[in-house]
N, C-alpha and C positions, 0 to 999 in steps of 0.2 A: 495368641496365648499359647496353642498346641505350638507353636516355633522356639516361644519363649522354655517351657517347660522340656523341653526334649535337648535344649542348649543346658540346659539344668540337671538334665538325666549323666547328657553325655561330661558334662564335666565331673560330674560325681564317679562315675565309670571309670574315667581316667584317673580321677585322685585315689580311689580304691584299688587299681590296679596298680599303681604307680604304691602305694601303702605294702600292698603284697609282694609287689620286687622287691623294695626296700626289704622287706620285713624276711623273705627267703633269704636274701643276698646275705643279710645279718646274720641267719641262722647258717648258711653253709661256710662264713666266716667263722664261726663261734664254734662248730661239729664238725668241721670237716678239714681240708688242707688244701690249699691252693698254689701255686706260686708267688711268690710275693718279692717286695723291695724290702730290705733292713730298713731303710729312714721310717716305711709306713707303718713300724711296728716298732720304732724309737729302738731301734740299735745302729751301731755304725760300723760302716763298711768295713772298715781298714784292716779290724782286730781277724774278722773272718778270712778276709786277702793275706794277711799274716800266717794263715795256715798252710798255704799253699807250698811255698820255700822251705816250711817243717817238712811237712812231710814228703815232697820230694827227696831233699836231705836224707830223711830215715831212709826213703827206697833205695838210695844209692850206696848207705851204710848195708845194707842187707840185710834191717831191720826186718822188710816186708817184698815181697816183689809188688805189690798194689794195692789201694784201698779207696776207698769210697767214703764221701763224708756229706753227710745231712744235717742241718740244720734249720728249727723251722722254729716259730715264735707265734703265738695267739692265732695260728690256723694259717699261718704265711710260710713253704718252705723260701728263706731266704739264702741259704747256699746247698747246691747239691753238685756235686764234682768228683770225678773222677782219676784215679792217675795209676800209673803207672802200669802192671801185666796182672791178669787174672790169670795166665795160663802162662810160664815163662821155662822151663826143664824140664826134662824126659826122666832125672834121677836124682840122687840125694849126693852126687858130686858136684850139684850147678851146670849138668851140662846143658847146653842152651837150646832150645829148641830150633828148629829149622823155621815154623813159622809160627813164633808166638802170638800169641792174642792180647790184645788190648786192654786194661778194664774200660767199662762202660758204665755209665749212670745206674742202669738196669741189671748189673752184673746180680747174678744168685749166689750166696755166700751159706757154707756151712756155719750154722750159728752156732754150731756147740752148746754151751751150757745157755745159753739165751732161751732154750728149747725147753728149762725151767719154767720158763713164764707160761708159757703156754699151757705147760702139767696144771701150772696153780690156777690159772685164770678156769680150766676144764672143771678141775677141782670143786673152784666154788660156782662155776654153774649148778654143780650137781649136788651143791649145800641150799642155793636157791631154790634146788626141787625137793628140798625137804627131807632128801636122801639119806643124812648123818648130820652128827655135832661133829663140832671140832676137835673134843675133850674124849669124843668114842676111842676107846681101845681099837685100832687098826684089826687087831684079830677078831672084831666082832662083825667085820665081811670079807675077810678073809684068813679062816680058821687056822691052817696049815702055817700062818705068821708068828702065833703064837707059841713055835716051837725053839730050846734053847733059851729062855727067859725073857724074851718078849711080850709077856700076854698086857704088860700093861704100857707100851708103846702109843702113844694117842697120834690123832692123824695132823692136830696141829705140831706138836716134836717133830715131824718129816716135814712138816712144811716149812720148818723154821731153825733146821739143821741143830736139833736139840732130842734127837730121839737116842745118841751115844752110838751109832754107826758109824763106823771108821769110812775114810774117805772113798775106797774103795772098796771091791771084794776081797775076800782073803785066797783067792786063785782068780785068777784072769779068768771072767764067763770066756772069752775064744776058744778055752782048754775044757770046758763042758761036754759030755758027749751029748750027742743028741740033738732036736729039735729047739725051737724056741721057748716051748713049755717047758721043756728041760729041764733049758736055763735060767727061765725065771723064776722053777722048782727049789733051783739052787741058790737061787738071790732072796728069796725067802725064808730061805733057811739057813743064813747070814747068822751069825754072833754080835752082840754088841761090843763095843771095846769099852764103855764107860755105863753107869747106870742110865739110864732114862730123865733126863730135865738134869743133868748135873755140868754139863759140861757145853758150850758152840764148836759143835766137827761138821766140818762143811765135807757132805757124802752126797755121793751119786748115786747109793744103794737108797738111801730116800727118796730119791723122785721116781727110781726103777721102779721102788714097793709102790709110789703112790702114782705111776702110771698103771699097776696092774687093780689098782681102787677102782680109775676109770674105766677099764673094764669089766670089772667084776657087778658094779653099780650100776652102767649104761648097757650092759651086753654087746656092745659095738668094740673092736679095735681101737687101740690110742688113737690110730691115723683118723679114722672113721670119724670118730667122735668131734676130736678139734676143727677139723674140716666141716663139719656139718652145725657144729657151733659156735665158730668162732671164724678162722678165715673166709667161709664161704658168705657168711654174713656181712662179712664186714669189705668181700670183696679182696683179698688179696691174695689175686691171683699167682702169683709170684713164690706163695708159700706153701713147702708141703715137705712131708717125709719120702723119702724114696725118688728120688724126682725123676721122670724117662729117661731114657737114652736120648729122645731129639731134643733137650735143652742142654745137653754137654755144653757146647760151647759158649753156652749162653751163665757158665756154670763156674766159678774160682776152682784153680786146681788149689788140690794140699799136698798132703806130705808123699810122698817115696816110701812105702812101709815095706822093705825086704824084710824085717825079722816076723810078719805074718803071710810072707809070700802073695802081697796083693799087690804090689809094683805100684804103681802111682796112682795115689787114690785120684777120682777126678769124676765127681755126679754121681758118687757113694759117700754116707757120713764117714768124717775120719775118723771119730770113737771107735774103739777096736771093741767094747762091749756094747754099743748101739748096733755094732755092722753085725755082731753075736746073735743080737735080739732081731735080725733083719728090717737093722736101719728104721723101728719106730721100739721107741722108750722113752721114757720118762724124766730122762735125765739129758738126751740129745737127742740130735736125729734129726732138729727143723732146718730147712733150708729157705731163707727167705732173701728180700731183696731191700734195699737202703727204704725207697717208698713203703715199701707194704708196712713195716718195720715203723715208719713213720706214723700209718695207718692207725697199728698198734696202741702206739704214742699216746697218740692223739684220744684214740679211748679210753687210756688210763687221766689222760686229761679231762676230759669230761666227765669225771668219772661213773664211769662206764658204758656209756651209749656213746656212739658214732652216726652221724647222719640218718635219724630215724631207729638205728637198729640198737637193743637195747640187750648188751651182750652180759653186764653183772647188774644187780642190782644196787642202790647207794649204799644198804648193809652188807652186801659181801665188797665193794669198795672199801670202805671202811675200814673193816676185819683187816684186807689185804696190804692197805695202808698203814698200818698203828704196828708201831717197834714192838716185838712179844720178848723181847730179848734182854731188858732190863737189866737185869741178873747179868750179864755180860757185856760190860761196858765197850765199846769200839768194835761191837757183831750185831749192831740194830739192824734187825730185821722182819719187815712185815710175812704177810705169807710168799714165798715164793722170791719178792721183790725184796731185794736189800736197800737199806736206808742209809743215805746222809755217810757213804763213804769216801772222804777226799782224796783218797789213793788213784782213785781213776774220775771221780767226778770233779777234784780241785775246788773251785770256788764257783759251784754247782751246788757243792754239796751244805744242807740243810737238813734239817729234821724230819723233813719229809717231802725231801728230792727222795727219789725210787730209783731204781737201774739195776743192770747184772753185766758180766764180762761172759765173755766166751773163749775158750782155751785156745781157738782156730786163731783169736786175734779178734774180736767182737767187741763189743760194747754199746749200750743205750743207757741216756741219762734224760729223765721225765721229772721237771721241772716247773708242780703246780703255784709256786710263789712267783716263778719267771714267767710262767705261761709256755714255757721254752721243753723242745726234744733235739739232744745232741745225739748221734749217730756217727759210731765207727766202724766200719768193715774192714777188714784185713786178711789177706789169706797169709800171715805170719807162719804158717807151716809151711809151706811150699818153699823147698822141698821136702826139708827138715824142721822136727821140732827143737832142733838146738838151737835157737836162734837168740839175740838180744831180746831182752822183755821191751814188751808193747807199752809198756805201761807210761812213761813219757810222754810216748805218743797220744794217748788214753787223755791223760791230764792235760796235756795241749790243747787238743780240739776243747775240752771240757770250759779249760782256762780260758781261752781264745772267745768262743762263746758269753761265758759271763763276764770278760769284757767287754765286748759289743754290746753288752745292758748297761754295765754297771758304769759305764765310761762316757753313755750318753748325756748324762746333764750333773750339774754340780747337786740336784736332787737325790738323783739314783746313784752317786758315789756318796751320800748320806747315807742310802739306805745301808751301803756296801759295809760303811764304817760300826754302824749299829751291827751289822752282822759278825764284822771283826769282834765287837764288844762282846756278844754272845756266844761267842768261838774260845773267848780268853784269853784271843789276841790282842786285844789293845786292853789294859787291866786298870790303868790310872784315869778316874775322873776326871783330872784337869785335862788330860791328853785329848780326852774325849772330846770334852766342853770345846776346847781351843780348833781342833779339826773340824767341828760343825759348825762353829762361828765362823771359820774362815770359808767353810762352803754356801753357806748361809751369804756372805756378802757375793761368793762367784754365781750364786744364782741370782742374786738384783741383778747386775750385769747381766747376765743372760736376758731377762725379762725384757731389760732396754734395748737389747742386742747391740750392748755396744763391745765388738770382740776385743778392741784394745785392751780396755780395760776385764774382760774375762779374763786375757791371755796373761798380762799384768800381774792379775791374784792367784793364777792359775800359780805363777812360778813364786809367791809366796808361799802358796800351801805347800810346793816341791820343800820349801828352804823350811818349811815348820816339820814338817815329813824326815828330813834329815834329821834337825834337829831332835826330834826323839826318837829316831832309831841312832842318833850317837848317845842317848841317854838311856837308849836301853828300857823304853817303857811301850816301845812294841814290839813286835817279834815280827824274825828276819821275813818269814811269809806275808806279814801285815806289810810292813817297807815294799816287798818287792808287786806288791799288788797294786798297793795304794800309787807306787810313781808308775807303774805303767799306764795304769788306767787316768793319771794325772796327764802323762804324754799324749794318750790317745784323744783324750779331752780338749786339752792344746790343739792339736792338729784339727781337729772340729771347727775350731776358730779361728784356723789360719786365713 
């Protein structure tokens, strides 16, 4: 009996513990990032290996000397690759270095304005501590704001580039005399260029003012602050302001700045008003790495907790998430995180895809209807900032990416088409009707897995796809989306 009952024990043991694998494994799928395959996360290959030939191409255009590209889907990163130099000239003539460096997976990139996110996510931690409203006049914790006709500036206007701050300051802070208080004396005492809530001007004096919030509210340093609630948290080590001299190498060079006599930036921000403010503001200064970055992602994914660690709460998500921008049609924007821009998110972009660019050559696109975090690095300054716009390149990876979704099954190119429909790219009902009925029969197909016959309707829906864009009842972006992701579908079933 005591034999039988202890065979009893021990089976229970093992299905309990075997219940608590399962059931971790779930949740570090679900919270966290792993390496992973595209098929195990129903994306395909191809469209992701199609990146690679881009962007080489740009490097050799001299678009970029290097960049880094991340990709990751429902807690799986399925591509992260590296190419071309994080460290390639001595100066702003292309001269070539004696021994350049590599990029690498783990390369550290100045994120420039990506360093936004971070202000904002600061921000509403210290709205979870009950700190301020949204709707507060900024001068009501920091007095000396309210000078020059500011007083009624609210802190959500800086978060949502609506407070009538012009992009910059009206003198380079470099030309500041003085300390770093100085200069943020001076950046306070900034003019508006437009009234308050009248106009979307995307300024950097916004997040300078609303890095000095976080100070003024936490008593700690910006650097301090972030680091202690937010990277260190969440583990990414990879991120910080100011970063040693022993990760140079481990570091993207930028630009060649003779006209501030710093020669070749390289392990200092290249914002000439961040390197002002000694490389921690509000508006720049983070330097991070494609993973940690992913990291990041991945907590706006959940949003806001990360593996146990619980960095916003679901109402300052929320807040952060939801367009405030209304009033200014094609500048949706949450706090901090801009929304549903296809200029660099392409067909990413939704109503409440999030993401931000970085001047260096940056970009992150978070993708809660995909599950999906698209990642571009680039050190597109190095040497010079005159260079051809990233932005191509931007929309590639983006593009590239929501084909490897949208391209997986005759399903998820339904979804695609509905999304054109809600875009006001495909505008005619019948257009409609007829492209889902035809996907509608390539997905029986698919069910039977008979590929003949997928591949068969596949090249009917190509020849219905022509047929209305010779009728002019989609637009040129809807055509050129729909027959790629028709090709990449094809080749699925070859």
């Amino acid at each position: 009996m005591r034999k039988k009952v202890m065979s009893l024990l021990f089976t229970f043991i093992l299905l309990f513990s075997t219940f608590i694998s399962g059931a971790t494994g779930i949740y570090a799928s679900e919270s966290g990032l792993n390496p992973g395959d595209a098929h195990d996360v129903e994306m395909l290959q191809q469209p992701l290996d199609d990146l690679d030939p881009f962007i080489e191409n740009a490097i050799s255009d001299q678009v970029m000397p290097g960049a880094v590209v991340l990709v990751a889907r429902d807690g799986q990163i399925v591509k992260h690759d590296a190419y071309g130099y994080a460290a390639r000239y001595t100066d702003g003539n292309f001269t070539e270095m004696e021994n350049p460096i590599e990029m690498q997976e783990n390369t550290i990139f100045d994120t420039a304005s990506i360093s936004k996110l971070f202000t904002a996510t600061a921000i509403m931690t210290l709205w979870d501590e009950g700190l301020f409203e949204l709707d507060d006049p900024v001068a009501l914790y920091i007095p000396e704001f309210a000078s020059n006709g500011k007083e009624e500036v609210t802190i959500k206007q800086l978060l949502t580039h609506t407070s009538g701050f012009r992009a910059s300051t009206t003198v380079p802070v470099h030309e500041i005399e003085g300390d770093r208080e100085d200069r943020l004396d001076f950046v306070l005492n900034e003019t508006l260029e437009v009234p308050p809530g009248t106009r979307y001007l995307y300024s950097d004096v916004d997040f300078i003012t609303l890095g000095v919030l976080i100070e003024r509210l936490s008593g700690q340093r910006q650097d301090e602050y972030v680091a202690e609630n937010i990277t260190e948290p969440l583990q990414m080590s990879d991120t910080m302001y100011s970063p040693p001299a022993s990760l140079k190498n481990r570091i993207a060079a930028t630009e060649y700045q003779a006209n501030v006599n710093r020669g070749l930036v390289w392990g200092s921000v290249h914002d000439e008003k961040a390197w002002a403010l000694d490389g921690v503001a509000g508006h720049a200064g983070v330097f991070s790495s494609a993973e940690d970055l992913a990291v990041f992602g991945q907590m706006m994914l959940n949003e806001g907790s990360y593996q146990g660690e619980q960095i916003l709460s679901e109402e300052a998500f929320d807040l952060i998430t939801t367009n405030w921008n209304g009033a200014f049609p094609g500048q949706d924007q949450g706090l901090g995180w801009e929304l549903n821009q296809s200029w660099y998110m392409d067909d990413l972009a939704e109503q409440n895809t999030i993401g931000h660019t970085g001047y260096t050559g940056t970009s992150i696109v978070v993708s809660p209807n995909k599950k999906s975090i698209t990642i571009l690095l680039t050190n597109r300054v190095h040497p010079t900032r005159n260079t051809v716009s990233t932005n191509p390149t931007r929309r590639m990876v983006s593009g590239k990416t929501a084909s490897a979704i949208d391209a997986w099954s005759a399903e998820s190119m339904a979804s695609l088409v509905n999304r054109l429909v809600d875009r006001g790219e495909i505008t005619d009902f019948s257009t409609t009707r007829s492209l889902l009925t035809h996907l509608r029969t390539v997905s029986h197909f698919e069910s039977l897995d008979q590929a003949h016959k997928v591949r068969k309707h596949l090249e009917g829906l190509q020849l219905l796809v022509d047929f209305h864009n010779e009728n002019n009842s989609i637009s040129d972006n809807a055509y050129e989306t729909l027959t790629t992701d028709i090709e990449y579908l094809t080749g699925k079933w070859q």
